[in-house]
SELUMZA-37128 format. One record per residue (C-alpha): x, y, z; residue number from 0. Coordinates in Angstrom, 1 decimal. Layout:
+--------+--------+--------+------+
|   east |  north |     up | resi |
+--------+--------+--------+------+
|      X |      Y |      Z |  NUM |
...
+--------+--------+--------+------+
This chain:
+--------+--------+--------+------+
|   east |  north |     up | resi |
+--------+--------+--------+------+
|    0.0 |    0.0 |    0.0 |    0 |
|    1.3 |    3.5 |   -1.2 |    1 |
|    2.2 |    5.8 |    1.8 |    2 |
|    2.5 |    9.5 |    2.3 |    3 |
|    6.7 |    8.9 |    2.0 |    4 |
|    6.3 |    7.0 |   -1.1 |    5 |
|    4.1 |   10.0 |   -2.3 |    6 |
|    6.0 |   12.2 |   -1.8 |    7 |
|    9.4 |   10.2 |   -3.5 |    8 |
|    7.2 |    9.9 |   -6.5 |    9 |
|    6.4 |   13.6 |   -6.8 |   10 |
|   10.3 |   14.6 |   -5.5 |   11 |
|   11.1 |   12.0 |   -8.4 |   12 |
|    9.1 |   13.4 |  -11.3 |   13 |
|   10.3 |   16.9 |  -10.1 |   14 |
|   13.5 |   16.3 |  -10.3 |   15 |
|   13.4 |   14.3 |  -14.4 |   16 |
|   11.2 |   17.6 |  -15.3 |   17 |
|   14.2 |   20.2 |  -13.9 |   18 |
|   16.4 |   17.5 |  -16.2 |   19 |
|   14.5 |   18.1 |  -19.4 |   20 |
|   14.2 |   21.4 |  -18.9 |   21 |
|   17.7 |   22.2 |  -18.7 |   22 |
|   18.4 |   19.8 |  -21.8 |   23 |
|   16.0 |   21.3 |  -24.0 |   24 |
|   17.1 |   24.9 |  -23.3 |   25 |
|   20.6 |   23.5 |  -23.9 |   26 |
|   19.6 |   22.2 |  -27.1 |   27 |
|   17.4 |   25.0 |  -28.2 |   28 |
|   20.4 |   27.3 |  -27.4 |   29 |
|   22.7 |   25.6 |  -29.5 |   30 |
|   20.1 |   25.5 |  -32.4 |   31 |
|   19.6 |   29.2 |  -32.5 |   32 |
|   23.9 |   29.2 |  -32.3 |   33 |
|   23.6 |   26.9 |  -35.2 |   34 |
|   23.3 |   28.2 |  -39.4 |   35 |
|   20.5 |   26.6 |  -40.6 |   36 |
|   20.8 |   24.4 |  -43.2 |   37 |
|   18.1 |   25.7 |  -46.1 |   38 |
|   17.9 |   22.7 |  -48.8 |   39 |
|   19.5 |   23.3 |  -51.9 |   40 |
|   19.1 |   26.2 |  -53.8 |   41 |
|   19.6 |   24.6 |  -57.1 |   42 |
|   19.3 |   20.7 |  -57.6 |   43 |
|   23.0 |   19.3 |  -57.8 |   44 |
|   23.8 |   17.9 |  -60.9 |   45 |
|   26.0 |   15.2 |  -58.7 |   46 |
|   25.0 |   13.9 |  -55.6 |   47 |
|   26.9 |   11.9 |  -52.9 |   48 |
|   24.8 |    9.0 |  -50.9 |   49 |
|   26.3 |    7.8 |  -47.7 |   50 |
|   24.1 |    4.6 |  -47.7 |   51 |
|   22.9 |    2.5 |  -45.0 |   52 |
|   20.6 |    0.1 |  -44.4 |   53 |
|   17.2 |   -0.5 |  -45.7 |   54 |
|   15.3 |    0.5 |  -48.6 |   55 |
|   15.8 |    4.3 |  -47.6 |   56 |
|   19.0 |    4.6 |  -49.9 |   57 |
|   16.9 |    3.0 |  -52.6 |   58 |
|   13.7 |    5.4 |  -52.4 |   59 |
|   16.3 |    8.4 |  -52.3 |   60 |
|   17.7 |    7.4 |  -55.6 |   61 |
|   14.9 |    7.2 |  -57.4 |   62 |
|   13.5 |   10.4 |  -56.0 |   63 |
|   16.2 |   12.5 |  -56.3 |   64 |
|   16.9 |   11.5 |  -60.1 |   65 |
|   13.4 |   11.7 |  -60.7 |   66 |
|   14.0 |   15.9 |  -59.5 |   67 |
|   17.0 |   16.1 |  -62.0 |   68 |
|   20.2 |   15.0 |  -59.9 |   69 |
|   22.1 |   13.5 |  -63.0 |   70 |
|   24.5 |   11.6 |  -61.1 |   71 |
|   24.5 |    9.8 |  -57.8 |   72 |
|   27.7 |    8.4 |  -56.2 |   73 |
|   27.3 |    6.4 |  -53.2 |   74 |
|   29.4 |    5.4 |  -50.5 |   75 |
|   28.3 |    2.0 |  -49.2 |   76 |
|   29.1 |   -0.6 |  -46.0 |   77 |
|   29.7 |   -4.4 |  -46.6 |   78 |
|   27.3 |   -6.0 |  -44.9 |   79 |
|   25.2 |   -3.0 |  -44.1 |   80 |
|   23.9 |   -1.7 |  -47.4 |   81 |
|   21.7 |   -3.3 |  -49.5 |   82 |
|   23.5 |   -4.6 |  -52.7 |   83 |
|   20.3 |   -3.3 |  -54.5 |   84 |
|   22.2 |   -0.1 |  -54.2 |   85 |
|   24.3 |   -0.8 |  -57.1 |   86 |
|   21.4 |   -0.7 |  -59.5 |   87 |
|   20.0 |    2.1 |  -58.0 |   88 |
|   23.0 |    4.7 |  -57.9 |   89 |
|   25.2 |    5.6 |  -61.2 |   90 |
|   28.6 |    4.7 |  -59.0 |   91 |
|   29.1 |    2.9 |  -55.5 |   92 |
|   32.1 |    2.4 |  -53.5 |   93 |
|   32.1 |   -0.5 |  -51.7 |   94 |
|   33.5 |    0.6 |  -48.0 |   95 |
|   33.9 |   -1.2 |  -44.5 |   96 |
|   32.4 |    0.6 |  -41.9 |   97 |
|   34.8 |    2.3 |  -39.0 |   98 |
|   37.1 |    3.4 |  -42.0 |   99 |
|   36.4 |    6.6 |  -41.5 |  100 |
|   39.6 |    8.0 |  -43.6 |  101 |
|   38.8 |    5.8 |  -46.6 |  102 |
|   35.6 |    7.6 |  -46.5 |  103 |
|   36.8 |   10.7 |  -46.7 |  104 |
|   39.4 |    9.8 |  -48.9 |  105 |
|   36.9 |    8.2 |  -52.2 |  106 |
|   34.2 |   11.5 |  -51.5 |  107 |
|   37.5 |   13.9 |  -52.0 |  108 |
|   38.6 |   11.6 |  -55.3 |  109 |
|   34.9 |   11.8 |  -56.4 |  110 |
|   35.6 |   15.6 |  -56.3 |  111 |
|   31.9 |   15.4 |  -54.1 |  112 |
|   30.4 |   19.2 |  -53.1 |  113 |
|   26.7 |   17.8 |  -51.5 |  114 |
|   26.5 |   14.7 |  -50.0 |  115 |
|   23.6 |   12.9 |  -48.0 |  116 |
|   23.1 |   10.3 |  -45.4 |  117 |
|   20.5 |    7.9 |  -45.8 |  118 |
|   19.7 |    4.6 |  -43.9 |  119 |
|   20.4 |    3.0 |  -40.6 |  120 |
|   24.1 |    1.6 |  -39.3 |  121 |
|   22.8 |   -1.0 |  -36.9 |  122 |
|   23.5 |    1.1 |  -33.3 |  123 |
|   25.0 |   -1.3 |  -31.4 |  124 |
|   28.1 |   -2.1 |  -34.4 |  125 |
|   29.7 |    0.9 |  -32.6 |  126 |
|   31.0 |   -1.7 |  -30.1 |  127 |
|   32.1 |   -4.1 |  -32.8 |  128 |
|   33.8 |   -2.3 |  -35.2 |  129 |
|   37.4 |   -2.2 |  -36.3 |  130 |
|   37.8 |    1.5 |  -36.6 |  131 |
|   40.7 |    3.1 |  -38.2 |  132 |
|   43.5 |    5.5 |  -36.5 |  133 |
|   41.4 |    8.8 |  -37.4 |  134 |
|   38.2 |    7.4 |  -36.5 |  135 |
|   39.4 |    6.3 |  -32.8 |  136 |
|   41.1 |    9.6 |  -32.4 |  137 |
|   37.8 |   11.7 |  -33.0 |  138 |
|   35.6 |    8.9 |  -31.2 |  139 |
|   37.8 |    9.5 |  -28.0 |  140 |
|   37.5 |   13.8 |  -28.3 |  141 |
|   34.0 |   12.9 |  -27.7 |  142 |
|   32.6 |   13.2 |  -23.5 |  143 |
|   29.1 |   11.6 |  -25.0 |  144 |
|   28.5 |    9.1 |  -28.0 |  145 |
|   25.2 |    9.4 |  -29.7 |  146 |
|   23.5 |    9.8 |  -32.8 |  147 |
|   24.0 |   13.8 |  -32.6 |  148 |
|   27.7 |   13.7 |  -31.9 |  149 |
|   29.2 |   11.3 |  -33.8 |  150 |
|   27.4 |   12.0 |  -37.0 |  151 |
|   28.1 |   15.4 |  -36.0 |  152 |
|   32.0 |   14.9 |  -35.9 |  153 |
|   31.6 |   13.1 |  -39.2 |  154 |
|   29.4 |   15.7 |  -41.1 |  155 |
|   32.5 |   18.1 |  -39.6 |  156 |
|   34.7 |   15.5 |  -41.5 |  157 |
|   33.2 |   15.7 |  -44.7 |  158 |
|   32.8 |   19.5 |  -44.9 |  159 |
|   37.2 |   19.2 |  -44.0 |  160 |
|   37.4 |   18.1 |  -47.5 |  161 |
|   35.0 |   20.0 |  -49.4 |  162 |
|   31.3 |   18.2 |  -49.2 |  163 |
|   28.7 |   19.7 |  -47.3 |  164 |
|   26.1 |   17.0 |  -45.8 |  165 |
|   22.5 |   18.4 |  -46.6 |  166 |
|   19.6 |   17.5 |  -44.6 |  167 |
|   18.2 |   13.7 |  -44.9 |  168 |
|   14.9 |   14.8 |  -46.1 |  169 |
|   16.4 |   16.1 |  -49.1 |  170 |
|   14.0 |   14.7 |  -52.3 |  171 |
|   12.2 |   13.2 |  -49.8 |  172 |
|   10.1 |   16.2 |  -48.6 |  173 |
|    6.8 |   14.3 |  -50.1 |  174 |
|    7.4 |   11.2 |  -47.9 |  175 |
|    6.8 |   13.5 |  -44.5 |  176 |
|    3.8 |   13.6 |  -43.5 |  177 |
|    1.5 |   17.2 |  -41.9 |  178 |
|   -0.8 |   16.4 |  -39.1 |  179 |
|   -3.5 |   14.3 |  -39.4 |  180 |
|   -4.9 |   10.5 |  -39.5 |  181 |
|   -2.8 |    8.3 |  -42.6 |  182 |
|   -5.3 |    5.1 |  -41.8 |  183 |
|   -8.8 |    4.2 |  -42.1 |  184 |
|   -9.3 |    3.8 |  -38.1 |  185 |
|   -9.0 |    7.1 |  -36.1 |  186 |
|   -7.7 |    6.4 |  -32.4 |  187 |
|  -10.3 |    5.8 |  -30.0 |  188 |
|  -10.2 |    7.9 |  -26.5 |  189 |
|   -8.0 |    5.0 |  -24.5 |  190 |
|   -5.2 |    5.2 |  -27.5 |  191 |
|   -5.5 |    9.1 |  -27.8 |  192 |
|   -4.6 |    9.4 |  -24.4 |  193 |
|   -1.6 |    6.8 |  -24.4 |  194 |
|   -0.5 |    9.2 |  -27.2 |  195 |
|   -0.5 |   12.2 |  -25.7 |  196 |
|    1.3 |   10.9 |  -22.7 |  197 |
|    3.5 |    9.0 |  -24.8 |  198 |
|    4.3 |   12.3 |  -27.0 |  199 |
|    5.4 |   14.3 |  -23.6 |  200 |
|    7.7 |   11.4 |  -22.6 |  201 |
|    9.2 |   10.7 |  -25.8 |  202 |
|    9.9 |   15.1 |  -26.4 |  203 |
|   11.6 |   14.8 |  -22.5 |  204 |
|   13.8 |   11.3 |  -23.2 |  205 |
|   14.9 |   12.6 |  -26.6 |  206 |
|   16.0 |   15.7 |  -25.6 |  207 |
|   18.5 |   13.7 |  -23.1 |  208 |
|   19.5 |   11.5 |  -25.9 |  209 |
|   18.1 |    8.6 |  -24.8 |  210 |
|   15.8 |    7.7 |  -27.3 |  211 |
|   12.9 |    8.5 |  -29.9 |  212 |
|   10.4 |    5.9 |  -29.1 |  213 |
|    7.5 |    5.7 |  -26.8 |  214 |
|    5.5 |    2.7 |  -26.1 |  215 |
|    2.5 |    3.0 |  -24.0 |  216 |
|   -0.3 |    1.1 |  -22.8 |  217 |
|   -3.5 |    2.4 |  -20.7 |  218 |
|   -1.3 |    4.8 |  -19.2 |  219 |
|    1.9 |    2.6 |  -18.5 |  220 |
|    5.2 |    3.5 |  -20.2 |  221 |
|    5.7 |   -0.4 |  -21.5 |  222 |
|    9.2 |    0.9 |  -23.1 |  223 |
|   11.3 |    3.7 |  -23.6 |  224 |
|   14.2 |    3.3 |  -26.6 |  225 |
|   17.5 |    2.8 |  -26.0 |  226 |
|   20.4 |    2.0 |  -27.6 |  227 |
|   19.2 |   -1.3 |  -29.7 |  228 |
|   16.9 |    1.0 |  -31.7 |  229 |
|   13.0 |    1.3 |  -32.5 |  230 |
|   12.6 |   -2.5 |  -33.6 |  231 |
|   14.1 |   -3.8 |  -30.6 |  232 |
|   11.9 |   -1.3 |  -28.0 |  233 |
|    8.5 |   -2.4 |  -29.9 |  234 |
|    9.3 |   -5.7 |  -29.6 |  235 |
|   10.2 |   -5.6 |  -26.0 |  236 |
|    7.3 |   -3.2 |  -25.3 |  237 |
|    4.9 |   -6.3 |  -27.1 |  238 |
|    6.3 |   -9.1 |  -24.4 |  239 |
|    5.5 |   -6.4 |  -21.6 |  240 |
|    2.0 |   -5.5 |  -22.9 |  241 |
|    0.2 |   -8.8 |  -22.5 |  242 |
|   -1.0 |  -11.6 |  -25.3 |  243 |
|   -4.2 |   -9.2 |  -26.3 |  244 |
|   -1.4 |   -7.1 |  -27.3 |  245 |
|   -3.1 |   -3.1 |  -28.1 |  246 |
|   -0.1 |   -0.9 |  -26.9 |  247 |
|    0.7 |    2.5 |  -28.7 |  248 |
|    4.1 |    3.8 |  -30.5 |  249 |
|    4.7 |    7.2 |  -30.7 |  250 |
|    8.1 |    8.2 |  -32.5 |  251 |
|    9.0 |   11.8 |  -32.4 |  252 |
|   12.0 |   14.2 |  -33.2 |  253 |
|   14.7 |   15.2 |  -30.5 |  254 |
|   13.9 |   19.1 |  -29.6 |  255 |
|   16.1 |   20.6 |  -32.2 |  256 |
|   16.5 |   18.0 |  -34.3 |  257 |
|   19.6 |   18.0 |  -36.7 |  258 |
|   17.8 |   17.2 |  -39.8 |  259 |
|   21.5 |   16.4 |  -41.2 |  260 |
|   20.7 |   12.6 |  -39.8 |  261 |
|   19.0 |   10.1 |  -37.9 |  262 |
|   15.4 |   11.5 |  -39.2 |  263 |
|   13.0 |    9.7 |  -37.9 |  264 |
|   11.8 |    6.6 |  -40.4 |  265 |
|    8.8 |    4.4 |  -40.6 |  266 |
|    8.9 |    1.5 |  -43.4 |  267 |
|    7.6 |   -2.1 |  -44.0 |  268 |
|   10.1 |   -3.6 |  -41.4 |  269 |
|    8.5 |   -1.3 |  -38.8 |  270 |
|    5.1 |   -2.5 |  -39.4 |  271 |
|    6.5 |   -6.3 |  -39.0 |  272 |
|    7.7 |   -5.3 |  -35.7 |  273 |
|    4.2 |   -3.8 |  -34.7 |  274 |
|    2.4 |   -6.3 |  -36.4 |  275 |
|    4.7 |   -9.3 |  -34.0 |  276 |
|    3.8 |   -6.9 |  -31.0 |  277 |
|    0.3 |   -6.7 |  -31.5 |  278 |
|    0.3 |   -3.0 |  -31.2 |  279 |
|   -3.0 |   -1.3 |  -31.8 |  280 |
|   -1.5 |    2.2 |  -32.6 |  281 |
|    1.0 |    4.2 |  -34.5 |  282 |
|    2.2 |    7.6 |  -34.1 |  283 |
|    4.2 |    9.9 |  -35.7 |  284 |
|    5.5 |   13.3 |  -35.0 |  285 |
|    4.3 |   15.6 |  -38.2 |  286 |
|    7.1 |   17.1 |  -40.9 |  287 |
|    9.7 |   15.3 |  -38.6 |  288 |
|    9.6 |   11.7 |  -40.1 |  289 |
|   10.1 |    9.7 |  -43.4 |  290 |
|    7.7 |    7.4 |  -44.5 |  291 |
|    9.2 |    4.5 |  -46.7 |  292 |
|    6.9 |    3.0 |  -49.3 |  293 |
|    3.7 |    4.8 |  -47.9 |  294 |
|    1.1 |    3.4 |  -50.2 |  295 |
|    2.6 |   -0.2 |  -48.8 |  296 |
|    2.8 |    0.8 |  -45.5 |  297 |
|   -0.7 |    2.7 |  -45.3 |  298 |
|   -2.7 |   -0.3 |  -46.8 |  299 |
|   -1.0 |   -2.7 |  -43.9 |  300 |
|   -1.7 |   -0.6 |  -41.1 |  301 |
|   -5.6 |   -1.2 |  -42.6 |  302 |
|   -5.2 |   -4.4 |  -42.8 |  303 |
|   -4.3 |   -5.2 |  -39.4 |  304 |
|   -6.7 |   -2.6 |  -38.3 |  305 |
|   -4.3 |   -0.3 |  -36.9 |  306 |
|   -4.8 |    3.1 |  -36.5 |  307 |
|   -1.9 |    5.5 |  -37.8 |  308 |
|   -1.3 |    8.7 |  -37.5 |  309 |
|    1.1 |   11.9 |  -37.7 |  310 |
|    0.2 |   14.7 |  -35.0 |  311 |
|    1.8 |   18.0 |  -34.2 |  312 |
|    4.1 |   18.0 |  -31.0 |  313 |
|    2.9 |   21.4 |  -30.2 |  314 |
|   -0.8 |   20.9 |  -29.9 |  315 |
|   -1.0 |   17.7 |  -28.5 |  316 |
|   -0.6 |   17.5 |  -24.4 |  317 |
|   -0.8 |   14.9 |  -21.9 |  318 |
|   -3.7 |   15.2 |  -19.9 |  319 |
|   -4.0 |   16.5 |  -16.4 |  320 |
+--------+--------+--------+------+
């Protein structure tokens, strides 16, 4: 039975993670305004460099960005990370290992690259696995904190060193983000609407202390919070939590000044396997902050398993109480 001391615990608790991501979000809103923005492209580059992960993502990009007149794309890609798919889809590929950073920076030089653009996921936890080369333990270890921000931060830093500017992952994909509003046939009922609102004021304060993207709640229970294994990985856990009837809610947002450089938010078929072996009831996305892969595809399955998807706007939707 809860007492007066555990009472108050739980409110000096919550007090205390609120002062937290407070302070972080004013940190990272200060740096933001410190930061140049990055404006797409004034004028479509006639060649553009593709840093290429995994997943279709690379694919899609391709055939988007030719589609809006980039003549040539040259992509850096990882054995056994990118897709060999890739080789069809961009006019030249080098064929890289990951952790060799200066051989990187070395074939985007000799490419003579100006623009260059990250797309696809490095599996997070191949950061403890890797063989990295002299330059890239030297930078790794200039680093207090290792996350998505700072190390493709250090990298992006890299690449402008020799002449290529990394532009924002969205670029020629601008059509795939979604504004606010409901992407299946099912709207959310009340119970689901509520777990999203909650989850999309935990997710905002865990992101912005680089923890994680990724909300998973059910009736009013944080089931899982992302860490380092990545969004798969936390729905899945989140779906052994959340009981054989299954019915919990994702929401997936961006970090509070979001470097639109990398690590944009994406939702593709994969996702949807991993919600469909959780038995999740609900989807939700954070509007003009994430990347939908093959929406048509993605769309009609979220219908068919009767799942209710939608993007909202972090700024008008709050937790209740």
């Amino acid at each position: 039975m809860a007492t007066a001391m555990d009472s108050k615990a739980s409110v000096e608790k919550s007090a205390v993670l609120a002062a937290a991501a407070a302070k972080a979000i004013a940190e990272v809103s200060a740096q933001t305004a410190a930061m140049s923005p990055l404006p797409p492209p004034a004028e479509i580059p006639e060649t553009l460099g593709l840093i290429a992960g995994r997943g279709s993502y690379p694919l899609q990009l391709c055939r988007s960005a030719h589609a809006q007149g980039v003549k040539k794309i040259v992509a850096f890609a990882f054995r056994h990370e990118t897709a060999w798919a890739i080789d069809r889809a961009a006019d030249e590929v080098h064929w890289l290992y990951l952790g060799q950073l200066k051989a990187l920076l070395d074939a985007v030089q000799a490419a003579g690259i100006t623009r260059i653009v990250m797309a696809g996921q490095i599996k997070p936890t191949r950061l403890f696995s890797l063989r990295l080369d002299r330059l890239a333990l030297t930078l790794l270890a200039t680093l207090p904190e290792r996350n998505a921000h700072t190390l493709f931060g250090t990298i992006a830093d890299q690449l402008a060193g020799v002449g290529a500017t990394l532009l924002p992952a969205s670029c020629f994909m601008e059509t795939e983000m979604p504004g606010p509003g409901l992407l299946s046939a099912r709207a959310p009922d009340d119970r689901e609407m509520a777990d999203i609102r909650l989850g999309a004021h935990v997710a905002k304060v865990a992101s912005a202390l680089d923890i994680g993207q990724t909300i998973v709640v059910k009736e009013g229970t944080i089931l899982a919070v992302e860490g380092f294994e990545g969004t798969d990985q936390t729905i899945l856990r989140a779906g052994k939590l959340g009981g054989k009837d299954g019915g919990a809610v994702v929401v997936k947002v961006a970090k509070p000044g979001h470097d639109m450089r990398f690590d944009i938010p994406i939702i593709g078929t994969r996702t949807f396997k991993m919600l469909k072996k959780a038995k999740a009831s609900c989807l939700a996305v954070e509007a003009g902050k994430a990347i939908l892969l093959e929406r048509e595809t993605i769309i009609a399955e979220a219908n068919r398993l009767g799942m209710a998807f939608l993007a909202f706007d972090a700024d008008k939707i709050q937790p209740e109480g």
